[in-house]
Every structure is written in structure tokens, then in C-alpha cells.
C-alpha positions, 0 to 999 in steps of 0.5 A, spaced: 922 132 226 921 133 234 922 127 240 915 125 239 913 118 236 915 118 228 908 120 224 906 116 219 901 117 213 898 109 211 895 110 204 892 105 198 887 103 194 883 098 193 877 094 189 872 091 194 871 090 200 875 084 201 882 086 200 887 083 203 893 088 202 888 093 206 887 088 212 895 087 212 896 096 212 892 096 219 895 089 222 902 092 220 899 099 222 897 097 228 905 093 229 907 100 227 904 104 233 907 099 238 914 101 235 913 109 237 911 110 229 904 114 230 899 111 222 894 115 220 890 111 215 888 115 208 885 108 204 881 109 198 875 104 196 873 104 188 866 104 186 865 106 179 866 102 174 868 106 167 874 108 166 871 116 167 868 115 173 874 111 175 878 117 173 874 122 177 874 118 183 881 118 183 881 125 181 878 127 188 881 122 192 888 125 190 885 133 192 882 130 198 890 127 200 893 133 198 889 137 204 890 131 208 897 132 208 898 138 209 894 139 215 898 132 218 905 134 216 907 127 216 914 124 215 913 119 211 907 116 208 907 109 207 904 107 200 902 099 200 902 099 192 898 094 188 897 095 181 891 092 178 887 096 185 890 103 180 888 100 174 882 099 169 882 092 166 889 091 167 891 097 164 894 103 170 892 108 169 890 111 175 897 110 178 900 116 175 896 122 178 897 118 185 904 119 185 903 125 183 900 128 188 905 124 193 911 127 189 908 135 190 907 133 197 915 132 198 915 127 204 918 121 204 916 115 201 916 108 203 912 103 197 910 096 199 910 092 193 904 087 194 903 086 186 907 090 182 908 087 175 904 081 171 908 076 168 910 075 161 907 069 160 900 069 162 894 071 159 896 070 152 896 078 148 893 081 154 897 079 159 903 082 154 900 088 154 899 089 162 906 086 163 909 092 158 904 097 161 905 095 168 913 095 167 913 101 164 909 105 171 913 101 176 919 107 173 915 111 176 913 107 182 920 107 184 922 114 182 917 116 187 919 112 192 924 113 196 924 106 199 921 100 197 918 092 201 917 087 197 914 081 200 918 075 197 926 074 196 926 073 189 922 079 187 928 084 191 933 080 187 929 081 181 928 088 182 937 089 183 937 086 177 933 092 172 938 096 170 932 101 167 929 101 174 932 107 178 935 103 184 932 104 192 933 102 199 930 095 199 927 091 205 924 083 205 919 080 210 914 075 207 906 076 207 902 075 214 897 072 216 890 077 216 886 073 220 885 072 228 887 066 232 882 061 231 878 059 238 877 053 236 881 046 237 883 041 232 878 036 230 875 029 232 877 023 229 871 023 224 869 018 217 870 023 212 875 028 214 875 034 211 881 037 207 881 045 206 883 050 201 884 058 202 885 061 197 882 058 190 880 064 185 887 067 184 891 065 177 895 059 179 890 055 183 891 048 181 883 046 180 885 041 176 890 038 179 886 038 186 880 035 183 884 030 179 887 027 185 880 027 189 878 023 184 884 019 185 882 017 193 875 017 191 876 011 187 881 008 191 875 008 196 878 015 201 873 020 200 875 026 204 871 033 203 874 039 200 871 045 203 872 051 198 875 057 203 874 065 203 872 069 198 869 070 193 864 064 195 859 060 192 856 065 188 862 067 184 863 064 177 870 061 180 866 058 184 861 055 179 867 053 174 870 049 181 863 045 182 862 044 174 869 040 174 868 036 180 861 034 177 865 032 170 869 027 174 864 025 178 865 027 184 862 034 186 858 031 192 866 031 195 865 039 194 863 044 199 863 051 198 864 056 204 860 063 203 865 069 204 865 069 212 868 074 217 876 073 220 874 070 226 870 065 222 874 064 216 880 063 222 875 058 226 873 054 219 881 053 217 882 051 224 876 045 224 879 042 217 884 036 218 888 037 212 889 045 209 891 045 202 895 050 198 894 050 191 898 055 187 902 052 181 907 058 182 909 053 189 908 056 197 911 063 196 912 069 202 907 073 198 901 069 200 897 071 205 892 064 205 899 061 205 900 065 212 894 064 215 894 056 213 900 055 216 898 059 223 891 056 223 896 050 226 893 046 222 898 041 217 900 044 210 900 040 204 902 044 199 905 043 191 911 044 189 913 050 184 919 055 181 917 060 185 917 056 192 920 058 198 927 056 200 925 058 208 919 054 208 922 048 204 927 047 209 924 048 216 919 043 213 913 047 216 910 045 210 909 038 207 911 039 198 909 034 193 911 035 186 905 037 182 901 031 180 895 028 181 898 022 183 903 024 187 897 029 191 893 023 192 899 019 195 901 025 200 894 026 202 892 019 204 899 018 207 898 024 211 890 022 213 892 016 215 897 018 221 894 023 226 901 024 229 904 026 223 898 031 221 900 033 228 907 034 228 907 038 221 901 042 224 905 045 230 911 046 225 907 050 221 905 053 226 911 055 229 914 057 222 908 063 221 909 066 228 917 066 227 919 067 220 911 070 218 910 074 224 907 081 224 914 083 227 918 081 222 915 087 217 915 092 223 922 091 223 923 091 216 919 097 215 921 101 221 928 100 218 927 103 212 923 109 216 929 110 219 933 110 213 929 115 209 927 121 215 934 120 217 933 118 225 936 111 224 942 111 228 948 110 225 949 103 223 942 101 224 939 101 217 941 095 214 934 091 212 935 085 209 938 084 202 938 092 202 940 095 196 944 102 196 940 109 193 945 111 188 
């Protein structure tokens, strides 16, 4: 390549209009163009719902990619990889004839893995078979990649360890925040404070567990509000399994439900609650961009405790941790209520934590690196991302 800025091709899929993997792409495209690193965006939304309207589609896309490339000549093209966005039902059926087209086209790629394999043990049968089928195409995800991201520590060590996957250069950078600064500031002392879970619908969400300690506080005479933030809103059957639940313990005027709203809104929303929860049984990960935004919102997080929890975020405390019981929920969360100096102190850390160690910055950098790494400008000695892995 010349002297002039590194030329990047920004492509992914998605299912809807609401896709947290294509926000993350312009944010960190965006970062990108800061470091001398000049993106074109070449993303593609699904709409068919068959399998052969599905196939057709993708079909086209990948033509259109094709002549696309052609005519830019990027160096690299930087792949954001989310399998259920290349799948039908689950089954991934669509990523081959996309990396196909990215292998003809002989230019670089770097793959960031945002969700890549289901795990064993979800979804009874079903879930054995994604597992298995998903497995199978990551082969040929990584085959094709020339350098790979991954979003949490223990996936990158996941990866070093299958032997029957081809080995590439691998960088770390947790997931960032999507959302804009919220313009607004923390609440007023009020009578019923608030309490605020983004991120309710994804596998894991701890519904149960949430509702069973709100009933808890409710009998012991505290009755804060849980607002339901984000998508997929009020109108999605997650949201009306929600609603039944808290009507079966009796507490569903405790309920509130949000309308999926713009990002500056969402921000605003997050920032107006007293207290934000993280509800996944997995426990706060990296990968999660409602944990991101929870936490940068400035608001304090109280999140349960899981396997797959972020050792980071554990010991810098920018985030309150409780062992995954409705008691123990209960407990924190009153606690925490009844302390405005502590929901300040745990706020600010959380705060802190998400521009340092969450930060769009920290995946430029991570990217950048492995740009380097692949299109050879590095200079010597600079590619080292972090937990890389050399290429056989």
C-alpha cells in the first residue's frame, strides 16, 4: 500500500433494525478514522423469512460485495461475525457463500467474533445441533481469517485451546458502550426509587431470580420500581412472559415496561433509574454491550454473580456482585437504596471503569494492531495485541 490513510472495508449482517453488532461496527469505524484507518461500510439487513428467500438474498449481497471490492481495493476488510445474523433457525447456512466471496477477493481479514459458537448445554436438542452445526462453520470462519477479536478473555483462551481449529493472530477488547452520554443528571430523592434492567430478552436474563427478590422487598414494606429497558419493548412476547410472572407473585404494578427508544433516550432513561441491574446467569461479562452502557450511564450496578464473570470488573469494583439468589438480591438491593453515598461511590466507579477499561479506544487499539499485523505496515516489534497467539 501507499503512504495514504490504511483502507478498510466494514462489513456484517444483520437480522432487524435493532443490532448491537452494527452499532459497535460505526462506533468503532468511527474510532478507526481517528487513527489514520479510512472504513467503508458494506452491512447488510435480512428481510426474507424463508430459507429460499433467505438464500437468494445473501446471493445478491455477496455479487454485489464482490464488485464492491473490486472497485475500492481495500486492504483489509474488517468482518464483524455474528452467527445467528448468518443462520436460518439457528442452523448456518448462510456463512459459507460469505466467506467465499471474502476468500476469492484475496484481501485480508480480520473477524470480529461478537457470537460465534451456541454452548453445549442450552436449548435441550436444539441447541446440540447449533452447537455442533456452529462449530463446524467457525473452521471456516477462521480459516478465512487472517486475525481474529474476541470480545472476552476466556473465549481467546477458549479458542488456543481447540486444536481442530486453524490458529490465528488473536487480540482482547471487551464490548463498548453503544449509547451517547446521557443529558441528564442523577435522579432526586424520590418515594419509590426506580431500579433499571437493560438488556432483559437475551438467554440468561435472570427473570425469575429478578422477580423473586422484588417480591421479597415488596413484603418487607420496600417497593421500588423495575423499569424493563430497551428492546425488543413492550409489545414482544419476552416482555409479556415478564408481565405474567410479576402478575403470578403478585407484584406486577411494580412493572414497568419501556418502548424500544432512540439512543440518546435509552442513555437518558438509564441514567434517570437509582439503581441498574444486570440480570445474566452467565454473570457481568465483557461481551455485553447492556453491561457497557449500564456502567457508563454513571449510575450504580448491581450485578449477579456467574461462571462467566469478569475478573477485571470484580476486582476494580465498578460493580456491586451478589450470589444468584433472590435473598441475597433483595439484600443488596435495599442496602444499596438506603445509602445515596455509596449509589454514588459505586456509580462513579462504574463510570470510571467503562471509559478506561470499556472504552472505544481500547478496541481501536486492539484492531489497529491487528490491522497492522495482517497488511505488514506494523513496525517491527509493534504488533503485540493482547493474549495473541502466533499463526502457524
Amino acid at each position: 500500500m501507499g503512504d495514504g490513510p490504511l483502507r478498510v472495508a466494514v462489513m456484517g449482517m444483520s437480522v432487524g433494525p435493532t443490532c448491537g453488532a452494527r452499532d459497535h461496527a460505526l462506533l468503532l469505524a468511527e474510532g478507526l478514522s481517528r487513527e489514520e484507518v479510512s472504513c467503508s461500510l458494506h452491512w447488510f439487513e435480512r428481510r426474507e423469512e424463508s430459507v429460499r428467500g433467505g438464500g437468494a438474498e445473501i446471493r445478491a449481497w455477496v455479487r454485489a460485495l464482490t464488485g464492491e471490492f473490486a472497485r475500492e481495493r481495500p486492504d483489509a476488510i474488517l468482518l464483524h461475525y455474528s452467527v445467528f445474523a448468518y443462520s436460518f433457525r439457528g442452523l448456518p447456512l448462510f456463512v459459507a457463500p460469505t466467506l467465499a466471496t471474502l476468500r476469492r477477493s484475496g484481501i485480508p481479514v480480520v473477524t470480529v467474533l461478537h457470537e460465534f459458537v451456541y454452548p453445549w448445554w442450552h436449548g435441550g436438542l436444539r441447541g446440540k445441533v447449533w452447537a455442533l452445526t456452529q462449530r463446524a462453520l467457525l473452521i471456516d470462519v477462521m480459516r478465512s481469517s487472517s486475525a481474529v477479536l474476541l470480545t472476552t478473555d476466556f473465549r481467546a483462551r477458549w479458542l488456543a485451546s481447540r486444536r481442530w481449529l486453524p490458529r490465528r493472530p488473536a487480540a482482547f477488547a471487551p464490548v463498548f458502550s453503544n449509547l451517547p452520554s446521557p443529558l441528564v443528571g442523577p435522579p432526586a430523592q424520590r418515594a419509590q426509587p426506580v431500579l433499571g434492567l437493560f438488556g432483559y430478552s437475551y438467554q440468561g436474563a435472570a427473570l425469575s431470580l429478578v422477580l423473586d427478590a422484588l417480591a421479597l422487598l415488596a413484603k418487607r414494606g420496600v417497593a421500588p420500581r423495575l423499569v424493563l429497558l430497551g428492546a425488543p419493548g413492550r409489545a414482544s412476547a419476552v416482555a409479556r412472559t415478564w408481565l405474567r410472572e410479576a402478575r403470578a407473585r403478585e407484584i406486577g404494578h411494580l412493572l414497568e415496561l419501556s418502548d424500544t427508544l432512540p439512543a440518546q433516550a435509552l442513555s437518558n432513561a438509564l441514567a434517570a433509574c437509582d439503581l441498574l441491574l444486570f440480570a445474566d446467569a452467565a454473570g457481568p461479562s465483557s461481551r455485553k454491550g447492556t453491561l457497557a452502557a449500564s456502567l457508563a450511564s454513571g449510575r450504580p450496578v448491581l450485578a449477579i454473580d456467574g461462571p462467566r464473570r469478569w475478573l477485571e470488573l470484580v476486582w476494580a469494583e465498578a460493580a456491586s456482585v451478589v450470589e444468584p439468589k433472590a435473598p441475597a438480591l433483595a439484600d443488596a438491593i435495599q442496602e444499596l437504596l438506603g445509602d445515596g453515598a455509596a449509589r454514588k461511590a459505586l456509580g462513579a466507579r462504574g463510570r470510571a471503569f467503562a471509559e478506561e477499561r470499556m472504552g472505544v479506544a481500547r478496541t481501536v487499539e486492539a484492531v489497529r494492531g491487528l490491522l497492522d499485523g495482517v497488511v505488514g505496515i506494523g513496525a517491527p516489534g509493534r504488533f503485540v495485541p493482547e493474549l495473541a497467539q502466533a499463526a502457524p
